[in-house]
C-alpha positions in Angstrom: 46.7 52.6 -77.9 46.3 50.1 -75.4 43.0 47.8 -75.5 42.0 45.1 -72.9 39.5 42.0 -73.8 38.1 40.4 -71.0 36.8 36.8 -71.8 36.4 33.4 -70.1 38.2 31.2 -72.4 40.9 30.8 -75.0 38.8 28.7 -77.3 36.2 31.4 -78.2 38.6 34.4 -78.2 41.0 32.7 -80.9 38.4 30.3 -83.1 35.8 33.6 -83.2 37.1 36.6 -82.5 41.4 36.2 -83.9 41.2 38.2 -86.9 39.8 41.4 -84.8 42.7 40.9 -82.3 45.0 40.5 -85.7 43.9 43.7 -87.0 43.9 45.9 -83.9 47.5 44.7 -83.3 48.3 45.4 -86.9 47.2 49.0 -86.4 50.3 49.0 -84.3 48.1 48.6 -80.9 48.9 47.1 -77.8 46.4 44.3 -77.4 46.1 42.8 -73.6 44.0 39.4 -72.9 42.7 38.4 -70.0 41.2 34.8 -69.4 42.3 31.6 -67.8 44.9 30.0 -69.2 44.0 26.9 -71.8 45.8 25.7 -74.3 44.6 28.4 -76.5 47.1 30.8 -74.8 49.8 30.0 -76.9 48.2 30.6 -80.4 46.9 33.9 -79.1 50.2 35.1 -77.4 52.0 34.0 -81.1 49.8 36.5 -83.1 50.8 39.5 -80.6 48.5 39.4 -77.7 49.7 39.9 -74.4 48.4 37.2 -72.0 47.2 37.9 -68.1 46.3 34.9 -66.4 42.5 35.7 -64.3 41.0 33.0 -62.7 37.2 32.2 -63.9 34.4 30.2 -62.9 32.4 30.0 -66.1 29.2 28.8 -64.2 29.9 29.3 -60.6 27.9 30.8 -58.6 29.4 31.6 -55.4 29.4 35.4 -54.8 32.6 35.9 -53.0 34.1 34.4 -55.7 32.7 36.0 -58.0 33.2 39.5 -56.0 37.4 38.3 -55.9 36.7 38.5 -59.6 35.6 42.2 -60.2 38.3 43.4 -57.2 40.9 41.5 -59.6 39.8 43.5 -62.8 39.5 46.6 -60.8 43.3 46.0 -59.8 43.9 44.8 -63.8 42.2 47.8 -64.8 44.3 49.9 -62.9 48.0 48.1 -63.9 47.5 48.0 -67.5 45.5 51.5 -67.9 43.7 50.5 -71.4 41.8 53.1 -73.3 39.3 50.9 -74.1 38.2 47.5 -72.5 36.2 45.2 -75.0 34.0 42.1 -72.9 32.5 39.0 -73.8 30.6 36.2 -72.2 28.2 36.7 -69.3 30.8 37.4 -66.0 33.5 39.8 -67.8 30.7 42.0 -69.1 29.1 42.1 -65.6 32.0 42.5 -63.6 34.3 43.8 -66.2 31.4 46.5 -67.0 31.4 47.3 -63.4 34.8 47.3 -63.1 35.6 50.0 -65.9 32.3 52.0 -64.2 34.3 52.3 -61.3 37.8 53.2 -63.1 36.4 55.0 -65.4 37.7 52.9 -68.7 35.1 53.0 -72.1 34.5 49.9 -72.7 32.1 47.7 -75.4 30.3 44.9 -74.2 29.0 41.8 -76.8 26.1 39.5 -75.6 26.9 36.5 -77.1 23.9 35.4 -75.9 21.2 35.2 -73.2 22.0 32.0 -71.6 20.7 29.5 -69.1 20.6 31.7 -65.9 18.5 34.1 -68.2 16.6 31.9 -70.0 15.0 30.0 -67.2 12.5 32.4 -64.7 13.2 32.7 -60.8 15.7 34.4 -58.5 19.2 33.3 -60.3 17.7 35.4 -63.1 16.6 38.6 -61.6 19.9 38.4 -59.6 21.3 38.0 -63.7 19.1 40.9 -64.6 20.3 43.1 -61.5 23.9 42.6 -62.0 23.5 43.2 -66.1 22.1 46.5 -65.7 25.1 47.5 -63.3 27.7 46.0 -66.1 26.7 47.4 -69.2 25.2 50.9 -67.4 28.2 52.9 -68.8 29.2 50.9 -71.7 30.1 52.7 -74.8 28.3 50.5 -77.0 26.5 46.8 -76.3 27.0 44.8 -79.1 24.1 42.1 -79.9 23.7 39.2 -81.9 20.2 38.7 -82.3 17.2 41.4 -82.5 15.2 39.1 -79.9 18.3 39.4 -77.1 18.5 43.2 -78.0 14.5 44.1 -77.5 14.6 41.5 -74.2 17.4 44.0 -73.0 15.7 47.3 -74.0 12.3 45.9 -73.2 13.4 45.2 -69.8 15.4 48.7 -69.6 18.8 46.4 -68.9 20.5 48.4 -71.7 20.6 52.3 -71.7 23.6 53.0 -73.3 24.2 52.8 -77.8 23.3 49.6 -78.9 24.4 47.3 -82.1 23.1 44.7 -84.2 26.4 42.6 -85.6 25.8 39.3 -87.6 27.1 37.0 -84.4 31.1 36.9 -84.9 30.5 36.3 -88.5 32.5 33.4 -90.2 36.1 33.3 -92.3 34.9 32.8 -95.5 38.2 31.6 -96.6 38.9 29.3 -93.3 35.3 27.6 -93.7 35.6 27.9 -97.5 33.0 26.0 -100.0 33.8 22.7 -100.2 32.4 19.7 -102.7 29.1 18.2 -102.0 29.9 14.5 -100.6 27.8 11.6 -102.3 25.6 10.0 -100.4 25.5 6.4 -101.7 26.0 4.9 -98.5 25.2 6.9 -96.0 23.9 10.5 -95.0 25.8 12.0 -92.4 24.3 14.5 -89.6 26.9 16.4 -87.5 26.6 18.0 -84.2 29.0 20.5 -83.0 29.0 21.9 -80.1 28.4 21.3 -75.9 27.5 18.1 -74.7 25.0 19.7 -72.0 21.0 19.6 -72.2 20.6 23.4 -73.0 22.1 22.3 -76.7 19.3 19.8 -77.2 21.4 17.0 -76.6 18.9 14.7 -75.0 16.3 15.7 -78.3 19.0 14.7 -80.7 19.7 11.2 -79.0 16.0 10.4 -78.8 15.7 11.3 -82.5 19.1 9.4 -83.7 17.5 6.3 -81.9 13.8 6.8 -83.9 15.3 7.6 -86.8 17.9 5.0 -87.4 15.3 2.3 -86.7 13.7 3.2 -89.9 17.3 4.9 -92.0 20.4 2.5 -90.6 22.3 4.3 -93.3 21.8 7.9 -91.4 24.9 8.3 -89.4 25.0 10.9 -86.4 28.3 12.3 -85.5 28.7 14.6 -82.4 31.7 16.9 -81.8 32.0 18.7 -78.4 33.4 18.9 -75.0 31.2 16.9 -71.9 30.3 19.8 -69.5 27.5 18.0 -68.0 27.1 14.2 -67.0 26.6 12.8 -70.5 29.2 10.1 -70.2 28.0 7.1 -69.8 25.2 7.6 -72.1 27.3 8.8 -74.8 29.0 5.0 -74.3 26.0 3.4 -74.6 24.6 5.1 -77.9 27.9 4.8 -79.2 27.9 1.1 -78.3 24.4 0.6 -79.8 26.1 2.3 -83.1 23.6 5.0 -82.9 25.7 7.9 -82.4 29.6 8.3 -83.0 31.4 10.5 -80.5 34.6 12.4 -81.8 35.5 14.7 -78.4 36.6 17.7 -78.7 38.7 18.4 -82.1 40.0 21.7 -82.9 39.8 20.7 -86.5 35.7 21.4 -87.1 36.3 22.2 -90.5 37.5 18.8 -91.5 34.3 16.8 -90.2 31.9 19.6 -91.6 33.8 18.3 -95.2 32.5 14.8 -94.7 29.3 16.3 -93.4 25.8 16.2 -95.2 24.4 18.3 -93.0 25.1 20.2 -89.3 22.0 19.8 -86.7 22.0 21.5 -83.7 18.8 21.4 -81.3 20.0 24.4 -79.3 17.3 25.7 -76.5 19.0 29.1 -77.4 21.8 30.7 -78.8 23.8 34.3 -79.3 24.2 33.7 -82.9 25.2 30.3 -83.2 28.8 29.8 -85.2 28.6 25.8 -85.8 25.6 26.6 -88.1 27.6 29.6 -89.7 30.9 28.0 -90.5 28.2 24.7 -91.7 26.7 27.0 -93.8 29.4 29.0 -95.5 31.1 25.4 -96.2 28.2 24.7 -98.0 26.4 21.9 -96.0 22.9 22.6 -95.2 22.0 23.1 -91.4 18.7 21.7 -89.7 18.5 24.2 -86.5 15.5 24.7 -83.9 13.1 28.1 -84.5 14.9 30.2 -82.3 16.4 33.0 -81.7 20.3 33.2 -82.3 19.8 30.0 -84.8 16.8 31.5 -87.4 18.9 34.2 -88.4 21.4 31.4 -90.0 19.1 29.7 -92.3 16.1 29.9 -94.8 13.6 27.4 -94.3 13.7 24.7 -97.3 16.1 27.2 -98.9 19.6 26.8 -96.7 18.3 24.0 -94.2 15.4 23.2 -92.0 14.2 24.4 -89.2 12.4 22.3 -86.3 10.9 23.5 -82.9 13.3 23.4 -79.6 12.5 20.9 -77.5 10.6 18.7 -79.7 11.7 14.8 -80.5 9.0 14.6 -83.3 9.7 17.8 -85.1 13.0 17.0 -85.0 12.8 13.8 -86.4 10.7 15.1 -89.1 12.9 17.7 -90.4 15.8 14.7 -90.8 14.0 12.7 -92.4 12.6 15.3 -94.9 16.1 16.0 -95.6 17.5 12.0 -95.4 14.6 12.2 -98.6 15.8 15.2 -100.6 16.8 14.2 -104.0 20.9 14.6 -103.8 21.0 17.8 -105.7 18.4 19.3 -103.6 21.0 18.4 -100.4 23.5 20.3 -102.5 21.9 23.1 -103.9 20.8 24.2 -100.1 24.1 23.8 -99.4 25.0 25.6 -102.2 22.3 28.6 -101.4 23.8 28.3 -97.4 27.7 29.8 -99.1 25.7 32.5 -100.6 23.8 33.7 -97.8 26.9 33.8 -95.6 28.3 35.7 -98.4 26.3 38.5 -98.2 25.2 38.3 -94.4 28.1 36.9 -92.2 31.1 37.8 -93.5 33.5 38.2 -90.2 34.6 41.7 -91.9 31.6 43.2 -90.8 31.7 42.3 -87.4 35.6 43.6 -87.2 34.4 46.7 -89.4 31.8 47.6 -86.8 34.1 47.3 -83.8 37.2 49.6 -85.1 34.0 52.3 -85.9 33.6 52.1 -81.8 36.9 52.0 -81.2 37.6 54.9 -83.2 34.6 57.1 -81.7 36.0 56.3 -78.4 39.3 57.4 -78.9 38.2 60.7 -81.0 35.8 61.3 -77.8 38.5 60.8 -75.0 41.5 62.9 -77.8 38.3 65.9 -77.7 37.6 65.8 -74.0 41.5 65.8 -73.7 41.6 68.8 -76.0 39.1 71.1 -74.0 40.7 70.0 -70.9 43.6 71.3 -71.9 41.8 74.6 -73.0 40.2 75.0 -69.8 
């Protein structure tokens, strides 16, 4: 069997979604990827994937570009002849959706996630909305990772075909595997993972670091993530200031998590976010805003603490309720956070629930074959 994956970039595909792609080429399939090239490429073409370079503008919005984009799949479509096309990420599962509509291909579309052209009212999002409806109009199954994305979808009658609940891309329990409490005789360390961009809550957390260091010096802030917006001078200046420290981009997460006391991330909203899972199934606590795509992550006061998006003084007050836990309070929500991915995210279930689609797919397309061939 030959199966497709359109995504936008390396990074995602391997860190969140290898062990699927491991499995389905164990079951002796033919597994095709198509995404820009990064320096991702490599690790996925050395566990069996076969890479086709497809040029991607994550958040352009230029429409001839972006109609070059579905022609190309179209044309991929057509080259590789997959029997199933599996999308993530907002422009494959528009145009890859409307691509495999036109072709003919099942396919099974994942929403990671609403994101910012969604999320904020006016045209670009009723042009969003329009263009959804067309990708996922035929799909086989849509995939979602929060209830709140999937009623916004049926509410809004974007979605007509079978739909999914799946725990986000769940998290490796042995990759992000429990690991000891640190002390916190010195210090109490926050980390942030993820985007440097204001949709992440970026300019929240640096107001907060600045209030709450004036009254905790010990606190330490620690921020891991890419710049995709024009955060770079500021980021100097906080740094210089010794309110924040700013790591870049590592590809080593889990080893920062270790040192961690607790992950905080003041997203504006999320798919299902996977900093706070592989936090959590470490066994760090996670402070997360209230909504949707972070709640599902955490119990309040059980696994972390949960502050409202877009709000400096909530924010600060869930840190500094936690910078005042007793120490085995800071561990035992850590503690509390492992179990709870235990029983709710294991990455299993998400890899489980695709190869049942897969399956139905392929037993559809083998019957229709079969009374074909009768007729």
């Amino acid at each position: 069997m030959r199966i497709l994956v359109l995504a936008n970039f390396g990074m995602g595909l391997y860190n969140f979604r290898k062990e699927l792609l491991e499995e389905l080429i164990k079951q002796d399939n033919e597994v095709y990827i198509s995404l820009p090239d990064d320096e991702y490429v490599p690790k996925l073409e050395k566990i069996g994937c076969k890479f086709i370079d497809t040029h991607l503008e994550r958040r352009g919005t230029n429409p001839l570009t972006d109609f070059k984009l579905l022609l190309n799949y179209v044309g991929l479509i057509k080259r590789v002849k997959p029997d199933v096309v599996l999308t993530y990420t907002i422009k494959p599962n528009v145009y890859g959706g409307i691509a495999c509509s036109i072709t003919k291909t099942p396919y099974i579309t994942n929403i990671t996630g609403l994101g910012t052209s969604i999320e904020n009212n006016g045209l670009i999002q009723k042009i969003t909305l329009m263009l959804y409806k067309l990708g996922l109009r035929k799909a086989s199954c849509v995939f979602f990772q929060n209830q709140a994305n999937r009623t916004f979808f049926e509410d809004n009658r974007i979605v007509k075909s079978k739909t999914r609940l799946i725990p986000g891309s769940g998290v490796n329990l042995e990759q992000h595997k429990s690991e000891e409490y640190p002390m916190c005789d010195d210090k109490v360390r926050f980390l942030f993972i993820g985007r440097i961009m204001k949709a992440k809550g970026i300019e929240e957390l640096f107001e907060a670091a600045k209030l709450v260091k004036e009254k905790y010096p010990h606190v330490q802030f620690d921020l891991i993530g890419g710049t995709e917006e024009n955060y770079n001078k500021k980021l100097d200046e906080l740094e210089r200031l010794d309110l924040i420290k700013y790591h870049g981009r590592q590809d080593d997460v889990h080893s920062f998590i270790k040192k961690s006391h607790a992950t905080i991330l003041p997203s504006y909203h999320e798919g299902l976010a996977n900093v706070l899972l592989e936090s959590a199934s470490s066994g760090r606590p996670v402070l997360a805003s209230r909504v949707p795509g972070c709640i599902e992550t955490y119990e309040d006061g059980l696994t972390g603490f949960g502050f409202e998006a877009m709000n400096v003084d909530s924010l600060v007050n869930a840190i500094i309720k936690f910078v005042n836990l007793p120490y085995y309070e800071k561990r035992e929500m850590g503690m509390a956070g492992r179990r709870k991915m235990e029983n709710d995210f294991d990455r299993n279930i998400v890899i489980n629930a695709y190869l049942q689609e897969i399956n139905l797919i392929i037993n559809k397309e083998n019957y229709n074959e079969s009374i074909r061939e009768v007729s």
